[in-house]
N, C-alpha and C positions, 0 to 999 in steps of 0.2 A: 320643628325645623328638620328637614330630611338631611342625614347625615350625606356627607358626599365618599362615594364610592369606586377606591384607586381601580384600576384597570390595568389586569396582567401585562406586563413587561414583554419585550420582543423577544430575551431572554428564558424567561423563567416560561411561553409559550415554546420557545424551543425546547427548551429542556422536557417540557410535559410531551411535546412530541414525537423525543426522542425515546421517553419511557416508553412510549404507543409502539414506535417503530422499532423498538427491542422485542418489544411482545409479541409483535406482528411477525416478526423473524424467527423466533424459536418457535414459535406455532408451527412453523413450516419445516418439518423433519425432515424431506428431500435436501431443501434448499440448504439447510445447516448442515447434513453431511456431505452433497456433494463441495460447498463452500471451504468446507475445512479438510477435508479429505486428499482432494486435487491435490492440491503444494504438498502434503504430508504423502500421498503415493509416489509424488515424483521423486522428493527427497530420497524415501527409500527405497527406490530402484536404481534409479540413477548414482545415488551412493554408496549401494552395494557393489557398484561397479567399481569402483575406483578403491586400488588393491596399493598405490602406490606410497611410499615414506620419504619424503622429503629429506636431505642429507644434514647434519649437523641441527637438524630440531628436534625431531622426533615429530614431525607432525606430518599427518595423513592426509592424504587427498580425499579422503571420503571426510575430514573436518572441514576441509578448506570450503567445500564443496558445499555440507549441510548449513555451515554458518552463511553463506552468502544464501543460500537458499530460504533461512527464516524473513531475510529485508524481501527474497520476490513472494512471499506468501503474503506477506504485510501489503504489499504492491498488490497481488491477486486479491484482498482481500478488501480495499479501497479503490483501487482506480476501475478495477473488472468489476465487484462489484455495484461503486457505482452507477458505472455507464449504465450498467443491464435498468438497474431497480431504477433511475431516474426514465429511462426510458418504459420502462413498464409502469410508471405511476403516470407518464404523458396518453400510453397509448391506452391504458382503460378508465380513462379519464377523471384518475383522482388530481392531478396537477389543475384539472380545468377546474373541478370542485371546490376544491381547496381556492382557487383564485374570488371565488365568489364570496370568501367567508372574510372577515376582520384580520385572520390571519397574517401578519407579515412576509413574505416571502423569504423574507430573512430568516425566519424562525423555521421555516420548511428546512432549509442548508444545514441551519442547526440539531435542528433533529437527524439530517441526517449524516452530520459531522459524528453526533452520539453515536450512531448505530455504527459507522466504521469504525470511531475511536475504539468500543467496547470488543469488536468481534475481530477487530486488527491485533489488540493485545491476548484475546482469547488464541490467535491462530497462534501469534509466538510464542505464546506459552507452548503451546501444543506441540508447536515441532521442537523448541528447545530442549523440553521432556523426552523426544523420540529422541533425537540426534545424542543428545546424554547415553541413554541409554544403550540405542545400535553401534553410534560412531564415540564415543569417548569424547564427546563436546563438552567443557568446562564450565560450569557454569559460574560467573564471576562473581566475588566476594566483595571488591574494592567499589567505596562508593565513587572514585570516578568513572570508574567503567560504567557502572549505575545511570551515573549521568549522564554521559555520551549517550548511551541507551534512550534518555529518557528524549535529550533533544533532538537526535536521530529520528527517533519515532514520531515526535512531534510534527516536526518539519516536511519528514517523506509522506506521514499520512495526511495531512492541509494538502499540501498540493496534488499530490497522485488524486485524493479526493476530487479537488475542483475541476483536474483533467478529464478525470472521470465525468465529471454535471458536462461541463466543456464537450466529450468527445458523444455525450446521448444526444448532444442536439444536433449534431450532423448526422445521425441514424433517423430515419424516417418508420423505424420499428426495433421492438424492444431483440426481433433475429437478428435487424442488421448491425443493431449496437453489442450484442453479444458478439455477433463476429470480429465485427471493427477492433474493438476493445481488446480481443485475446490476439488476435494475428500482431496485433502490435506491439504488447504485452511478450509474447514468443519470442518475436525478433530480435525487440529490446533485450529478451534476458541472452538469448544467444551472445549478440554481440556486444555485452556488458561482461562477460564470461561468471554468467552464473553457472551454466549449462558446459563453460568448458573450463576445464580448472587445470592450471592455472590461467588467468587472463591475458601471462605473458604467452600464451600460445596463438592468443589471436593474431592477425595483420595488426600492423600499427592504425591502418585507415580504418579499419572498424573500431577497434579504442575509438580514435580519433571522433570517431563518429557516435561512437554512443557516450562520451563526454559531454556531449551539450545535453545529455538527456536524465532526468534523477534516479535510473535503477538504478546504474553504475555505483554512483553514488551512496544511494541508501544503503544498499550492499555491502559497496565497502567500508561504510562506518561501522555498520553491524560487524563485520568480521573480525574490524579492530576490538569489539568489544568481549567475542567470544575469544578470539582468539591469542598467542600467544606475539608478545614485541616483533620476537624471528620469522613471523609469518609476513611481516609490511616488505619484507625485499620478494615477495611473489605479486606484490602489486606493480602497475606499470613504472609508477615515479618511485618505487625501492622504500615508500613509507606511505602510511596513512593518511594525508593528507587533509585532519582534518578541518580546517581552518577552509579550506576551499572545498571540503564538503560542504557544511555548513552555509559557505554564498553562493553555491551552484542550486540546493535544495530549498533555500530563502528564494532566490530567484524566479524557481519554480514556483514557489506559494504566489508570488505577485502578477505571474503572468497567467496562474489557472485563476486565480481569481478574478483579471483584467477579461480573458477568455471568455469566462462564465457569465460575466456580464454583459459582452457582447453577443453572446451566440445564443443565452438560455431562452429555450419556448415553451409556452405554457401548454401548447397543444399540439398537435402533426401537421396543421397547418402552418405556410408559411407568412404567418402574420410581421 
């Protein structure tokens, strides 16, 4: 009697080609330094700039600065790199290949859920290390800070991901998706005040305006985590807000997700 013979899971196929898609990433020495490099050169220039001490805290604007800066590296590191790689797996047509195999499509997302999750915690490390070291960044002891952390990350990197699959299939190449993807990525950090610290410098209509959008956000959960209680009266609402971070970044997971399934193409045509 021929025994009968289970058949890999949607999962545990994800996950195998997530390990692939990790492999496939470090293989590529350009792409891993310019990936992690960018956010860490920005950080430290841009934070070298910023000479000033905020009154009655003791806290620096070159902290304020680097801590919002570890959430847009996490960002560059998920939504920028997805766009790019999902559109470069469309245009030399491994998406088409892969469509032909037993594969799930599902397991494709997942693998490449893997390769953000791993190289999104690899970037924070990275810059949290640098900003310690250049800016006197603290690195947090308490496990709720831990934990803000964990769901922060959680949350901003699912959806900035799907946005990512979402924003490669309006590029009709993997140029025009690298463009797409960082000119909006810019703007967004601009008018989230990553890039201008404090955030209460911006106009109130730019806030206004990049509140409906998750860098804001992810940012400023990360800040709360690095940084110190006296630092939530340099946010726009004078605190953390995390509770409506949290449904603004859930939000997001549901509508790249709804996005992804409307918009994803397997090929440049527009089938």
């Amino acid at each position: 009697m021929t025994a009968l013979v289970s058949r890999p899971g949607t999962l545990s196929i994800g996950l195998a080609r997530g390990a692939f898609e990790l492999r496939q990433f470090f293989r590529q020495k350009e792409t891993v330094v310019f990936t992690f490099s960018l956010p860490v050169l920005l950080m430290v220039l841009l934070g070298s700039v910023f000479g000033d001490v905020y009154p009655d805290t003791g806290l620096e604007a070159s902290q304020l600065f680097a801590a919002g800066m570890i959430g847009a590296g996490i960002i560059s590191t998920s939504f920028v790199s997805m766009g790019i790689g999902v559109a470069l797996d469309r245009e030399n047509g491994t998406l088409k290949r892969l469509r032909g195999t037993p594969m799930p499509a599902t397991s494709y997302f997942i693998g490449k859920i893997v390769l953000v999750a791993v190289s999104s915690l690899a970037q924070a490390a990275i810059m949290l290390t640098i900003a310690s070291l250049m800016f006197g960044l603290t690195v947090p002891t308490s496990p709720e800070k831990w934990l803000t952390f964990a769901w922060v990350f959680a949350l901003g990197v699912t959806g900035c991901a799907a946005l990512g699959v979402a924003a490669s299939s309006l590029a009709r190449s993997v140029n025009g998706a690298a463009a797409g993807t960082n000119i909006v990525f810019l703007a967004l950090q601009f008018a989230s005040g990553v890039l201008v610290t404090p955030i209460t410098a911006l106009p109130d209509v730019m806030v206004n305006v990049s509140s409906f959008f998750p860098v804001k956000w992810m940012c400023q959960g990360l800040r709360s985590v690095f940084l110190p209680e006296e630092a939530a009266r340099y946010e726009m609402a004078g605190q953390w807000e995390l509770g409506l971070t949290a449904l603004v970044l859930s939000a997001w997971c549901v509508a790249g997700l709804l996005l992804c399934r409307l918009v994803f193409r397997w090929t440049n045509n527009r089938e």
